[in-house]
N, C-alpha and C positions, 0 to 999 in steps of 0.2 A: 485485502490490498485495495487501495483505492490509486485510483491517476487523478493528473491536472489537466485537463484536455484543453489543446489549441484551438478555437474557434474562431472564424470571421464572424463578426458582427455589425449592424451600422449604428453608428454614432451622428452626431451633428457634425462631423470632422472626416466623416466619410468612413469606409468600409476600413475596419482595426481587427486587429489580431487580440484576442484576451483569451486567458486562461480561465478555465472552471472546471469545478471540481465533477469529475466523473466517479459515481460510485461503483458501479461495477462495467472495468473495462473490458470491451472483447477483448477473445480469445489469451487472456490470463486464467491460468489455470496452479491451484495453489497445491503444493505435493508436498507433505512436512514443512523445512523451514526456509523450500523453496519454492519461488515464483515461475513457472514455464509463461512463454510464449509458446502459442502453439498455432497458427494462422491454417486456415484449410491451404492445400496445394496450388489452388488457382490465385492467391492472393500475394503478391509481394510483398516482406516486412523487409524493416529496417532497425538497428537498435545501433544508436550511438551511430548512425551514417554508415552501418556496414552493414552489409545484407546477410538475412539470417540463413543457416547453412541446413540443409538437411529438415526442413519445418521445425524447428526447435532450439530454443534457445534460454538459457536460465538469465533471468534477470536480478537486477542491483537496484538498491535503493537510487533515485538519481536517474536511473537511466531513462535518453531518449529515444522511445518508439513509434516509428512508419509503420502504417500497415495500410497497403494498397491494390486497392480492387481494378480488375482489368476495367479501364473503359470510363472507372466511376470517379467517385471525389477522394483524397486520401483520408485519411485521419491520424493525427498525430498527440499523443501523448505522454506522460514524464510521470514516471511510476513513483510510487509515496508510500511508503510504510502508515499502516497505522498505528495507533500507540497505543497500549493497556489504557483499559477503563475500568472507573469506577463503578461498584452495584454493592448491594446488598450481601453479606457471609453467614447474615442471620439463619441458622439449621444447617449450615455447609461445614465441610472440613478443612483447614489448611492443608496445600498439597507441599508444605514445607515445614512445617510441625508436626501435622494432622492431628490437633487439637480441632476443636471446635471453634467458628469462629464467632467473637460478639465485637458487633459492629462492622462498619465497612471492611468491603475486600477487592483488591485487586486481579483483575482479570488480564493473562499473559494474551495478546492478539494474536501472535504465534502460534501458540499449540493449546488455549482456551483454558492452563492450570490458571486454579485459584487461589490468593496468598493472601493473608489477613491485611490488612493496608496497614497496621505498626509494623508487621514483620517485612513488609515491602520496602516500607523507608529504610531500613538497615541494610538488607543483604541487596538490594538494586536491582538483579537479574533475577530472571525467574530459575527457580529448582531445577524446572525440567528442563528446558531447552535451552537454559542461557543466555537468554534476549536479553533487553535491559528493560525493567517495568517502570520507568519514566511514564507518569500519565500525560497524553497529551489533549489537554484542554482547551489548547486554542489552536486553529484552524491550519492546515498545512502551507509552509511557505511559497510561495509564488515566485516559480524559475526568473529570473530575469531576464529583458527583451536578448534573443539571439541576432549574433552582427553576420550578416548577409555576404 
């Protein structure tokens, strides 16, 4: 799982708000084909503007998250799926055939099964877990500015 993290920055135009990509967000924690939020006790979170119940909380592709430290600066974030990638099948087995594979193979982000890249273009999702194996090659979309 990766986020898009809210940052101030200075510009010639003075202090702005831009997104970047954060690759590994605190306190997300990945459990099968779900994302936790999980913030220690002392820290306030927030997901989607509601504050999270009981230190935990399952997260959604999309969702926006607060998490804030007594005293300190907050940090905010907009959670993002990543998408199957492409690599090498060369000596591997399809986890959807289980033939052998020659040539590229696609890799599920999800739960890490490997499918030949022909048999990926047909069947979409992955065998195991039913994600969708769209490779994504270009860069994650950038939330739009939020109205105050």
């Amino acid at each position: 799982m990766i986020a898009l993290c809210s940052k101030s920055k200075p510009t010639k135009y003075g202090e702005m708000l831009v997104w970047e990509q954060l690759p590994d967000p605190p306190y997300l924690e990945e459990c099968g084909p779900h994302t936790w939020l999980l913030p220690p006790k002392n820290l306030r979170a927030y997901v989607n503007g509601l504050p999270v119940v009981r230190g935990a909380q399952v997260l959604r592709q999309r969702d926006l998250v607060c998490v804030v430290p007594e005293g300190g600066k907050s940090i905010s974030y907009q959670v993002v799926a990543r998408g199957a990638t492409l690599e090498s099948g060369e000596g591997r087995h399809c986890s959807f055939t289980g033939r052998p594979i020659a040539g590229p193979a696609v890799r599920c982000s999800f739960c890490g099964s490997l499918v030949a890249a022909a048999v990926a273009k047909e069947i979409r999702s992955c065998p195991a877990c039913r994600r969708p194996l769209a490779l994504d090659n270009a860069p994650p979309e950038m939330p739009g500015e939020e109205l105050l």
